[in-house]
Structures are given as C-alpha cells and as structure tokens.
C-alpha positions, 0 to 999 in steps of 0.5 A, a space after each residue: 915258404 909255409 908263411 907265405 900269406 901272400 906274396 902275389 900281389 895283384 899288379 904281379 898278377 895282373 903283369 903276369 896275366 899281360 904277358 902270358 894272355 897278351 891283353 891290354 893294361 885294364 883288361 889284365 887289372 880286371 882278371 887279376 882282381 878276379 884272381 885276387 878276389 878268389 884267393 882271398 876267398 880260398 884262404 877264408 875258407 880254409 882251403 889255402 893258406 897263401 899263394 906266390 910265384 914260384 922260380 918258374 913265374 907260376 902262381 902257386 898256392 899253398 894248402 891248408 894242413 886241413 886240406 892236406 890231411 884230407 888229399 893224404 890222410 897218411 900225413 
C-alpha cells in the first residue's frame, strides 16, 4: 500500500461523511472537499504520502518516510 497516492476520492469521502454524520448531499460534498483540500495540503508538504479507507471504512493516511523518521528515529 506504500504507493497509494490516493485512493479516497472525494465522493467516497463525501459518502463516508453522509453516512457516519447524517447530513445531507451538499453538505457532505462541502466537508469532504475541506477534507479533500487538506490532504492534497499535506501530501505537498511532505507530511503524507497518501490516504485510503482501509478494510474497517477509516480514512487512513500514509506517512511520509521524512515524517516517520522524525515519530522513530530508530527506523
């Protein structure tokens, strides 16, 4: 999965945001573009390399190696 750039797009997001906050079609299209927005954010700045809903429906993103090293310099 390290490849994943993206594979949330933004009407699984917004879909995901209907039916976990019981709010209607535009509402949900709103948030998740804020969602949307905010990861394309992280990802330029190095923090994430992407994002996906994993087997349970969570959003999940993926760490950056730059960011990994700094929560465990060990690795």
């Amino acid at each position: 999965m390290a490849n994943v750039s993206q594979s949330a797009s933004l009407d699984n997001i917004a879909a995901y945001l209907k039916l976990t906050h019981d709010c209607d079609d535009e509402t949900a299209l709103r948030e998740a573009r804020e969602v949307m927005q905010n990861l394309v954010t992280m990802r330029q700045k190095g923090f994430i390399n992407g994002w996906y809903f994993d087997e349970q429906g969570h959003l999940e993103l993926l760490p950056s190696d730059a960011i990994l090293k700094r929560i465990d310099p060990q690795k």
